[in-house]
PDB file of N, CA, C and O in Angstrom, chain B, residues numbered from 101:
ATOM      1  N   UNK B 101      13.397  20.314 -54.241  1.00  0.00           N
ATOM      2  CA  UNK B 101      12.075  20.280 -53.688  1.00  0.00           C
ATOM      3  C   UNK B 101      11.336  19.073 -54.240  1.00  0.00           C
ATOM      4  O   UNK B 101      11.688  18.527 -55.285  1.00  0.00           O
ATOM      5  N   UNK B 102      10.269  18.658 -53.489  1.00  0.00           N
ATOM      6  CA  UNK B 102       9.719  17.423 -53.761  1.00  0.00           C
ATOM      7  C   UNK B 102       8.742  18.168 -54.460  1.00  0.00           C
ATOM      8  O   UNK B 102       8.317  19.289 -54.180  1.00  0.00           O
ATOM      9  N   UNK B 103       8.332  17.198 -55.694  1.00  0.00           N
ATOM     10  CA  UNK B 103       7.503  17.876 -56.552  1.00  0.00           C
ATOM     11  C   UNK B 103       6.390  16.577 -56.831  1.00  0.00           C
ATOM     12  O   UNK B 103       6.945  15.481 -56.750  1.00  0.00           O
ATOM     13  N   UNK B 104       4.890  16.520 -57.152  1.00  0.00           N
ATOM     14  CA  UNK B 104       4.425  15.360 -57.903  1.00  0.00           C
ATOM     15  C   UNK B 104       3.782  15.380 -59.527  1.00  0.00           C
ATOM     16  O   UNK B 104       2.686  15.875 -59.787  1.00  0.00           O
ATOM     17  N   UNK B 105       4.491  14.883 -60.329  1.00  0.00           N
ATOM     18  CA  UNK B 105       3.853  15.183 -61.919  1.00  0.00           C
ATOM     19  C   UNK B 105       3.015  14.190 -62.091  1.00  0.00           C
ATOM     20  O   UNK B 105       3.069  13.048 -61.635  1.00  0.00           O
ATOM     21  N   UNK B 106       2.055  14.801 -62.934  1.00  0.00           N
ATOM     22  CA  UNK B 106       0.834  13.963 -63.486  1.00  0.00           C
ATOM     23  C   UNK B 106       1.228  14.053 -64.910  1.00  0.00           C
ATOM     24  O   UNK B 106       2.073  14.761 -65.457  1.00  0.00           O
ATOM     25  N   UNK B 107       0.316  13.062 -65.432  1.00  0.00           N
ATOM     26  CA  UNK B 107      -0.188  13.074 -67.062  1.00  0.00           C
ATOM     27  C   UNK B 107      -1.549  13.155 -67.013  1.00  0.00           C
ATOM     28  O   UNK B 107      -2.079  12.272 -66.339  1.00  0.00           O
ATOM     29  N   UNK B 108      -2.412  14.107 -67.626  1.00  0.00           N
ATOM     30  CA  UNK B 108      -3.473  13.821 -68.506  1.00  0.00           C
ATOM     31  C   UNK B 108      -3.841  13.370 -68.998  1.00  0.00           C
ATOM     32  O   UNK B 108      -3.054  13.520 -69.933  1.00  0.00           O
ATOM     33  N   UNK B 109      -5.145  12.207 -69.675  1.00  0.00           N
ATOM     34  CA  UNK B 109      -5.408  11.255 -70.357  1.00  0.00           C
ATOM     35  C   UNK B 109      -5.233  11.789 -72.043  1.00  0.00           C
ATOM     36  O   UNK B 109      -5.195  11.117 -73.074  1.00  0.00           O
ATOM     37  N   UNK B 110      -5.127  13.638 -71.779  1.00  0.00           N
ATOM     38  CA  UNK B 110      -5.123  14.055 -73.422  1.00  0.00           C
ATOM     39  C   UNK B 110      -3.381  13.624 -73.296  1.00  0.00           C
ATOM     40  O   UNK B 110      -3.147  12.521 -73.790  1.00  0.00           O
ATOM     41  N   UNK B 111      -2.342  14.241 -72.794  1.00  0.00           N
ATOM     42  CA  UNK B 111      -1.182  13.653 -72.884  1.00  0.00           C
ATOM     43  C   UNK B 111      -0.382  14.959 -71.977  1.00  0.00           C
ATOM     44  O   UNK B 111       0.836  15.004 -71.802  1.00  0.00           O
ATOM     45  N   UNK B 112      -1.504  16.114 -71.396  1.00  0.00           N
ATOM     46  CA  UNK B 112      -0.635  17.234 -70.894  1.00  0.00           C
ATOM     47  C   UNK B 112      -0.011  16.643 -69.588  1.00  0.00           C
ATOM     48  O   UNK B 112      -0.278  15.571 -69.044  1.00  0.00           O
ATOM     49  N   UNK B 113       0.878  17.597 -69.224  1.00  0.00           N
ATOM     50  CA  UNK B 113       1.498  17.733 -67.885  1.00  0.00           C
ATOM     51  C   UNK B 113       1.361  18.217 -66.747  1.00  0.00           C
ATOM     52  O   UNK B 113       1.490  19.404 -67.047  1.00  0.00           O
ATOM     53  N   UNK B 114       1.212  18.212 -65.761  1.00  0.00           N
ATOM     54  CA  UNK B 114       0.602  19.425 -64.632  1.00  0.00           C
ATOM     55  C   UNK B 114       2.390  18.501 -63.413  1.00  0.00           C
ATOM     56  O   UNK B 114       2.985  17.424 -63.410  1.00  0.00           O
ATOM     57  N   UNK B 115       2.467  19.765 -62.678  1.00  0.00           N
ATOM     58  CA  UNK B 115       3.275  19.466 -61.162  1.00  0.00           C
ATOM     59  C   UNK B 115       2.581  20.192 -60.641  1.00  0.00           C
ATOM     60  O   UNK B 115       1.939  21.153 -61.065  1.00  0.00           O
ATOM     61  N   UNK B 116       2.747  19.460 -59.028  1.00  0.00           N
ATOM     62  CA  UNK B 116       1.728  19.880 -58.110  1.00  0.00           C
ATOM     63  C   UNK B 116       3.108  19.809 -57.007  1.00  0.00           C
ATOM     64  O   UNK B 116       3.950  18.920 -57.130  1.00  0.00           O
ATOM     65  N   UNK B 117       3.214  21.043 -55.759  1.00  0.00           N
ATOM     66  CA  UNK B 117       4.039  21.497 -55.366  1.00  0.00           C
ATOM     67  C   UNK B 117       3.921  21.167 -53.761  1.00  0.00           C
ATOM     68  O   UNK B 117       4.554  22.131 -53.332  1.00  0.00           O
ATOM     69  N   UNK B 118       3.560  20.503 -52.717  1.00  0.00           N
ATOM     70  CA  UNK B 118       2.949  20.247 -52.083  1.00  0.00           C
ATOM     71  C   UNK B 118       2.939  21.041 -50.806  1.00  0.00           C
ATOM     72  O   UNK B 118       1.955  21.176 -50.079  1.00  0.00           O
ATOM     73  N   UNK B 119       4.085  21.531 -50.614  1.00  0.00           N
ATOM     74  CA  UNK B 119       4.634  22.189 -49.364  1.00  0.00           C
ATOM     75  C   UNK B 119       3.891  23.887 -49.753  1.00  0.00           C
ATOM     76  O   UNK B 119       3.591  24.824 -49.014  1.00  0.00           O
ATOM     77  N   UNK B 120       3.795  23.690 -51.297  1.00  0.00           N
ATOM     78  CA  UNK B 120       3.433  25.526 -51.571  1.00  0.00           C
ATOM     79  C   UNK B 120       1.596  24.986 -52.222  1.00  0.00           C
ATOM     80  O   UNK B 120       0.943  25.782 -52.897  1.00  0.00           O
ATOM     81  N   UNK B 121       1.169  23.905 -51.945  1.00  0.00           N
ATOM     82  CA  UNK B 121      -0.121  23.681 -52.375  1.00  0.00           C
ATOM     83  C   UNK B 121      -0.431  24.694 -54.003  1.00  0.00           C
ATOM     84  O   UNK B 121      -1.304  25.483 -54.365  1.00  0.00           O
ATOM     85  N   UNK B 122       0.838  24.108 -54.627  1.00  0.00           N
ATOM     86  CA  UNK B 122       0.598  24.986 -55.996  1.00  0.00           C
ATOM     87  C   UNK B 122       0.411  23.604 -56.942  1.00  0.00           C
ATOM     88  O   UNK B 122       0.738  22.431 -56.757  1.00  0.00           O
ATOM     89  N   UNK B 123      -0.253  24.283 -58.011  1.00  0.00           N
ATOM     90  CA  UNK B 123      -0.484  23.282 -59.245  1.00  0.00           C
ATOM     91  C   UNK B 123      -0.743  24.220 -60.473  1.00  0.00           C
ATOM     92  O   UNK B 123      -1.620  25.049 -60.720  1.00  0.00           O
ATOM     93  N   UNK B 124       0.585  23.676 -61.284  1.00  0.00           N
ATOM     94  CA  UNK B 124       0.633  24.068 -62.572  1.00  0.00           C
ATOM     95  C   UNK B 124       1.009  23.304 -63.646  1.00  0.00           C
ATOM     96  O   UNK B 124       1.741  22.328 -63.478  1.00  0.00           O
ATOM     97  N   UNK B 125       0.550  23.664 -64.871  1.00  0.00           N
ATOM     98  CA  UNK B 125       0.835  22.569 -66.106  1.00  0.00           C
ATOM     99  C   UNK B 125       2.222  23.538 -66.500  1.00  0.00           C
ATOM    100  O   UNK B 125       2.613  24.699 -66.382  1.00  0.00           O
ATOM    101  N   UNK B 126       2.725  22.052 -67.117  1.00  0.00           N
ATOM    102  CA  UNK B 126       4.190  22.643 -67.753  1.00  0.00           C
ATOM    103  C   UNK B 126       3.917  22.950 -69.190  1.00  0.00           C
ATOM    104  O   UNK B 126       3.292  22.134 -69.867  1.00  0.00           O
ATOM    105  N   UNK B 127       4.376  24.159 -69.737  1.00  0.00           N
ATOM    106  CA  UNK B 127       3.688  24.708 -70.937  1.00  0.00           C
ATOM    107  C   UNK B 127       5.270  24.463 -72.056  1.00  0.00           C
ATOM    108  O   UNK B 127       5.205  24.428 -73.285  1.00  0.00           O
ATOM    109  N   UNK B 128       6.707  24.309 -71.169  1.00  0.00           N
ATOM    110  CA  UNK B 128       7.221  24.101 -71.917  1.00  0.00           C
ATOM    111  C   UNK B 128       8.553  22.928 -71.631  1.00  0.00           C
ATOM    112  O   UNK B 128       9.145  23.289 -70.613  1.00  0.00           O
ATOM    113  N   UNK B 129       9.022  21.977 -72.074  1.00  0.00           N
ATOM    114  CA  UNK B 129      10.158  21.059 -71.783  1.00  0.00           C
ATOM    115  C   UNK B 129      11.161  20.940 -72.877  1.00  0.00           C
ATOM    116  O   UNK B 129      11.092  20.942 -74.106  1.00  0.00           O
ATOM    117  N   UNK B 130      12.495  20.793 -71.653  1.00  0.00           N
ATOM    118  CA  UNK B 130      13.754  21.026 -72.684  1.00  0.00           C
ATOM    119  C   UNK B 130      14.055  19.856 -73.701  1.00  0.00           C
ATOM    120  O   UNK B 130      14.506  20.008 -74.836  1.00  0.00           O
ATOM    121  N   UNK B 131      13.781  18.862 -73.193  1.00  0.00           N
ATOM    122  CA  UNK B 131      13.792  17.126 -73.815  1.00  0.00           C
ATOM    123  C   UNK B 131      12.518  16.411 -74.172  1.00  0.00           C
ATOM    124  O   UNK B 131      11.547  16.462 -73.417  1.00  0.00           O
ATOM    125  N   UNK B 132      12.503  15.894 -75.055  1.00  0.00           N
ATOM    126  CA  UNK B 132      10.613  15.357 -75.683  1.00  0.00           C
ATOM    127  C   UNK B 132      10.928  14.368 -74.662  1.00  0.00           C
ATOM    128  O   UNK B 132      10.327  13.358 -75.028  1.00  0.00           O
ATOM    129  N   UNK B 133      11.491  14.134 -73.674  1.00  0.00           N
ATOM    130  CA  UNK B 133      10.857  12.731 -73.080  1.00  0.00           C
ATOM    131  C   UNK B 133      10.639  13.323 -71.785  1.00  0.00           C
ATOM    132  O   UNK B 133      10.176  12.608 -70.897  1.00  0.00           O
ATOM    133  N   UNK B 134      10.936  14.649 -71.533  1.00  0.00           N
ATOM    134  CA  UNK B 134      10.610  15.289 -70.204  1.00  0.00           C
ATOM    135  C   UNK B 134      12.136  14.890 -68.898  1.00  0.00           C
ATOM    136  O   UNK B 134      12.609  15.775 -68.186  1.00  0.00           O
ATOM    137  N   UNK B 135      12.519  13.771 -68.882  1.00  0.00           N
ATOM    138  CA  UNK B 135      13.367  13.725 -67.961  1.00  0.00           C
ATOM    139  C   UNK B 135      14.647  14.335 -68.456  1.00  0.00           C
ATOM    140  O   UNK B 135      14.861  14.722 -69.605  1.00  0.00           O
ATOM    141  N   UNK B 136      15.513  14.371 -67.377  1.00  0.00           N
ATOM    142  CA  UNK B 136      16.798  14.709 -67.329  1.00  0.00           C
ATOM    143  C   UNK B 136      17.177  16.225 -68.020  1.00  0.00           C
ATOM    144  O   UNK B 136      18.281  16.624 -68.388  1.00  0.00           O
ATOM    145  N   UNK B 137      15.847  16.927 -68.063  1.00  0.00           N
ATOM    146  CA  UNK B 137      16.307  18.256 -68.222  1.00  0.00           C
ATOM    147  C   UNK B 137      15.364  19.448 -67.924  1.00  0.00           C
ATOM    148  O   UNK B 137      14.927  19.393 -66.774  1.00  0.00           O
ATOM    149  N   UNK B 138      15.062  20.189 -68.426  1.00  0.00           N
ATOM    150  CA  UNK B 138      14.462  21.697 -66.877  1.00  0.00           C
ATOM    151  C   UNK B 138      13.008  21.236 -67.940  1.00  0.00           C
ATOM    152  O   UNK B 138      13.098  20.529 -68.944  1.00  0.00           O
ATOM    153  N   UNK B 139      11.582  21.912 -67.342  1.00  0.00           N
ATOM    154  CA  UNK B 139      10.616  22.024 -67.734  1.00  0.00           C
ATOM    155  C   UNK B 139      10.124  23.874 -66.958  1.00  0.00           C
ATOM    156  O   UNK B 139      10.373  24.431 -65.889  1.00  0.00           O
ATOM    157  N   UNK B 140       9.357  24.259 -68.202  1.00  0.00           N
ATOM    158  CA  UNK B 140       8.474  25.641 -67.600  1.00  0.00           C
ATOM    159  C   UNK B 140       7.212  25.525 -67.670  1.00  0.00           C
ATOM    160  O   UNK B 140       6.483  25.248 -68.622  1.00  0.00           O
ATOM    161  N   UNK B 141       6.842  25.917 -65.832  1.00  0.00           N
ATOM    162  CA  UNK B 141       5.469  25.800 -66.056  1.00  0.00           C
ATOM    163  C   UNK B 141       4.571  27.249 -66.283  1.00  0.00           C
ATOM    164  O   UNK B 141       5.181  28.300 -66.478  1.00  0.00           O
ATOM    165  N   UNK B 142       2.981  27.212 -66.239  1.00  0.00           N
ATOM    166  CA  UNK B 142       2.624  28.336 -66.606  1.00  0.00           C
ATOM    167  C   UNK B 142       2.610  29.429 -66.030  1.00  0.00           C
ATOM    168  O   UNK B 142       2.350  30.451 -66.665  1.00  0.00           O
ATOM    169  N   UNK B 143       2.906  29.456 -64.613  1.00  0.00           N
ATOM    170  CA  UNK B 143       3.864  30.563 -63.547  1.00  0.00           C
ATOM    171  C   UNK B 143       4.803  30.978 -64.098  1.00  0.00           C
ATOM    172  O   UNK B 143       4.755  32.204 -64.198  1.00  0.00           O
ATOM    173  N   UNK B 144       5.804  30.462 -64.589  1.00  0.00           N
ATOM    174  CA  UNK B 144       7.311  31.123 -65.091  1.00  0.00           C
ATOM    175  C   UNK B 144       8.258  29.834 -64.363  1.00  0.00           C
ATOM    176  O   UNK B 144       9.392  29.752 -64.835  1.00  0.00           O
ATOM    177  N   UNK B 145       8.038  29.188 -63.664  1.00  0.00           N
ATOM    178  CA  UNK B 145       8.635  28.896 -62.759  1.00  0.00           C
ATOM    179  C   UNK B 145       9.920  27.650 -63.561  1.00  0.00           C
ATOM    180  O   UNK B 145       9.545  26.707 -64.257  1.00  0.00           O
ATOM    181  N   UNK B 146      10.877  27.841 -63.362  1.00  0.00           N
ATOM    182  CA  UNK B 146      11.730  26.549 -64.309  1.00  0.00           C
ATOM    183  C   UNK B 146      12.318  25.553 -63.121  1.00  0.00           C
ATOM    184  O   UNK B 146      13.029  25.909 -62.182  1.00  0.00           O
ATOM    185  N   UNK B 147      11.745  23.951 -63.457  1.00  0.00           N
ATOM    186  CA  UNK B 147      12.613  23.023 -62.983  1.00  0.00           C
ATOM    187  C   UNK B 147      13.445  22.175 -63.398  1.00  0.00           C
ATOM    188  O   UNK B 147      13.242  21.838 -64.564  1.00  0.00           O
ATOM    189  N   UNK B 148      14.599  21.533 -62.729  1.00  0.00           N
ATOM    190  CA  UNK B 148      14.835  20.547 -63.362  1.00  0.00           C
ATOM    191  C   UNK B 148      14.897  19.574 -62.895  1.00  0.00           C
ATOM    192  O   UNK B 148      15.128  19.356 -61.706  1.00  0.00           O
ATOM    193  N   UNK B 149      14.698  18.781 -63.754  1.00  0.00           N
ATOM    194  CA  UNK B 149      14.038  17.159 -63.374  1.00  0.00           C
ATOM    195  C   UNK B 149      15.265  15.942 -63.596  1.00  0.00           C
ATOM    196  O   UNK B 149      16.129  16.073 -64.462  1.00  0.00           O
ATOM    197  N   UNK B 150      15.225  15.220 -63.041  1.00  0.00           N
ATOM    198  CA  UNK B 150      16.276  14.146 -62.346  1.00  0.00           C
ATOM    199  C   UNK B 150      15.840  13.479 -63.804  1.00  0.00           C
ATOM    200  O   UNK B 150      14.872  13.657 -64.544  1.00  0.00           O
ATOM    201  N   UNK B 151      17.088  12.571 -63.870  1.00  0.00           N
ATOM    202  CA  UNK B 151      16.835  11.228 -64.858  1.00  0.00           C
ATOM    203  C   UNK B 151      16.246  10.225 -64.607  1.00  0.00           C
ATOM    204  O   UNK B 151      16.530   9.512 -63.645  1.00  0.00           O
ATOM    205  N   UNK B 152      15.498  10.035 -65.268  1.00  0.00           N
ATOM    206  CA  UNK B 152      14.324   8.722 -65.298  1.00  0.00           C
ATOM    207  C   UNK B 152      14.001   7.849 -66.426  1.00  0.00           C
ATOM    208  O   UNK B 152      14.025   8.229 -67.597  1.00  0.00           O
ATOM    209  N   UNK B 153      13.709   6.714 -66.056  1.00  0.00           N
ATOM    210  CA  UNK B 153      13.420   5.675 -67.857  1.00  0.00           C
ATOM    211  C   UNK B 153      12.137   6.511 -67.824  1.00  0.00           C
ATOM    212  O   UNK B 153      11.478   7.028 -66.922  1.00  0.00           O
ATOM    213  N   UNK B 154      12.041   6.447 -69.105  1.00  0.00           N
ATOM    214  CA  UNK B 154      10.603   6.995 -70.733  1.00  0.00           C
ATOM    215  C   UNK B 154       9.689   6.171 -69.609  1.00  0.00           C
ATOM    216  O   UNK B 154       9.128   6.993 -68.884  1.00  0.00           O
ATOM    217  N   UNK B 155       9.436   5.090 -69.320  1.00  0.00           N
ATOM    218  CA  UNK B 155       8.324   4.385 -68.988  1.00  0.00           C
ATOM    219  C   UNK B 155       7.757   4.209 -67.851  1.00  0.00           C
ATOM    220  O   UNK B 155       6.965   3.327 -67.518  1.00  0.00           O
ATOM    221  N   UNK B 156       8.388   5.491 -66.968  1.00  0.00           N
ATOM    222  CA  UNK B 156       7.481   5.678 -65.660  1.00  0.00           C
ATOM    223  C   UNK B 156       6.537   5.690 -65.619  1.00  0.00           C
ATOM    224  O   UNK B 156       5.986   6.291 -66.542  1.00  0.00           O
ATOM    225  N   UNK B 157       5.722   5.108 -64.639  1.00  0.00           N
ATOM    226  CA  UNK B 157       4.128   5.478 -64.565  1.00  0.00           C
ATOM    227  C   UNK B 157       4.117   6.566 -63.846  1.00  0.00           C
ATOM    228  O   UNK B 157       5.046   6.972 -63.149  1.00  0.00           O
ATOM    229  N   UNK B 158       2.439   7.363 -64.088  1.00  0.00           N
ATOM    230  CA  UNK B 158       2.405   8.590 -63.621  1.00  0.00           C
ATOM    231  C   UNK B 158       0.852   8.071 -62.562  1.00  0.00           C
ATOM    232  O   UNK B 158       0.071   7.122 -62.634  1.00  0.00           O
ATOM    233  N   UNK B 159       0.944   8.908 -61.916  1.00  0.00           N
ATOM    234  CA  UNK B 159       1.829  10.409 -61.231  1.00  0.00           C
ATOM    235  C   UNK B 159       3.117  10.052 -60.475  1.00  0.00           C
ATOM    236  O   UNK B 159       3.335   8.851 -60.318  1.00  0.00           O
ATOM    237  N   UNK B 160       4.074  11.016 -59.941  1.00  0.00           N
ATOM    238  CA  UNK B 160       5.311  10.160 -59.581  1.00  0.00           C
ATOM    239  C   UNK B 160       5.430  11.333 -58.930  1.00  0.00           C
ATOM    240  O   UNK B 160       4.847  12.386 -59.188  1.00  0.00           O
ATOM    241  N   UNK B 161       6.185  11.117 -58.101  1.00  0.00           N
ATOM    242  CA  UNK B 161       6.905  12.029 -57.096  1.00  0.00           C
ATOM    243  C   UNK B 161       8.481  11.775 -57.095  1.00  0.00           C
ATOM    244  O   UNK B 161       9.078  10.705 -57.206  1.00  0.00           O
ATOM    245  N   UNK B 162       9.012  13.143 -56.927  1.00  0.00           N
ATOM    246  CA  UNK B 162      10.680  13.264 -57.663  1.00  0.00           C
ATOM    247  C   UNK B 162      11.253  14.679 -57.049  1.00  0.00           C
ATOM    248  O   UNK B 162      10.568  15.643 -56.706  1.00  0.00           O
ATOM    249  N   UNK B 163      12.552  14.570 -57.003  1.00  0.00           N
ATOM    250  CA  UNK B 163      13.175  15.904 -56.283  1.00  0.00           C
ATOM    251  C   UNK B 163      13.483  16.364 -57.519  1.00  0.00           C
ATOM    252  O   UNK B 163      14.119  15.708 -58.344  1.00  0.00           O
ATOM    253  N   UNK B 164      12.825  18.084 -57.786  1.00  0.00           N
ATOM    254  CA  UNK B 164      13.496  18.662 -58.444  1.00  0.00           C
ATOM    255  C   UNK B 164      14.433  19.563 -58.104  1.00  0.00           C
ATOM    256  O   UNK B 164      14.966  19.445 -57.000  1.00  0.00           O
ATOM    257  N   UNK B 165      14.759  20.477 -58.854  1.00  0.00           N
ATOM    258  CA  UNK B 165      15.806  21.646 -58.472  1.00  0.00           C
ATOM    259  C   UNK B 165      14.780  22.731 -58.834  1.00  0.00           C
ATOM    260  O   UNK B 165      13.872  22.450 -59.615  1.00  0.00           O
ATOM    261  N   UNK B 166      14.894  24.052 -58.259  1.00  0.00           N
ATOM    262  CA  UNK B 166      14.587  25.136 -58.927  1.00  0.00           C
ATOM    263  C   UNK B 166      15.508  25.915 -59.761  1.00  0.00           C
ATOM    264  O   UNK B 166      16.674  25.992 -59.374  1.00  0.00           O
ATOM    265  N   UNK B 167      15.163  26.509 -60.853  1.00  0.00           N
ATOM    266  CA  UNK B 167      16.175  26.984 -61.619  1.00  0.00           C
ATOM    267  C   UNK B 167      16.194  28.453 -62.384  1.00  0.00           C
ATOM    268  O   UNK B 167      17.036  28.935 -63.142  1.00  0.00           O
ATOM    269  N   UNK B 168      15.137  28.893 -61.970  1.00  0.00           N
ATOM    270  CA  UNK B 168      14.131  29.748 -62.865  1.00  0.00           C
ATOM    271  C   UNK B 168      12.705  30.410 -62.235  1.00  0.00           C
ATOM    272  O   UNK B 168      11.765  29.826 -61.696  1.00  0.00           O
ATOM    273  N   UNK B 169      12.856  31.521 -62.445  1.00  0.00           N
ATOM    274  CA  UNK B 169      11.285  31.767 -61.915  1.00  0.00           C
ATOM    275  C   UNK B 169      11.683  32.162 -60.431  1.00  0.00           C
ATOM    276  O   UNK B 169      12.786  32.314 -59.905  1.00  0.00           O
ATOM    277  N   UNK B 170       9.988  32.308 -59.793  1.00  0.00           N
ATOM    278  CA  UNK B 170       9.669  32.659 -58.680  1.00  0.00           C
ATOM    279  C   UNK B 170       8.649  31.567 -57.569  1.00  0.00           C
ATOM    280  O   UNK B 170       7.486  31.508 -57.969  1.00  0.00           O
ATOM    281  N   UNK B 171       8.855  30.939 -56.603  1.00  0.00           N
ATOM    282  CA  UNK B 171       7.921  30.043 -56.077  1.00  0.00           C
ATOM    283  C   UNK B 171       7.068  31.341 -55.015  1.00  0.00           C
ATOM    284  O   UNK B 171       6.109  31.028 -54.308  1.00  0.00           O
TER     285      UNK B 171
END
């Protein structure tokens, strides 16, 4: 699913879901750099996220997988 992640200027995370007009912050990630492995947001919901360089700019749009949870 096409997903779009933000950053916060404090440093949080939010995905925004577009097809399900959902938006949630990710409360937890499997890798400190966020890519190339699942993130949970505050739904329950688990994705996982494609590989990407550390130095993407945000917001970005990216296919995740669902893995976890309920949409």
């Amino acid at each position: 699913m096409k997903i779009m992640l933000r950053k916060s200027p404090e440093g949080a995370f939010s995905v925004y879901v577009p097809k399900k007009d959902l938006e949630e912050m990710v409360v937890t990630s499997e890798k400190v750099g966020l890519w190339g492995g699942t993130v949970t947001l505050s739904n329950g919901l688990v994705l996982a996220l494609p590989e990407m360089p550390e130095e993407v700019r945000f917001p970005v749009t990216v296919e995740a997988r669902k893995v976890g949870g309920s949409l």
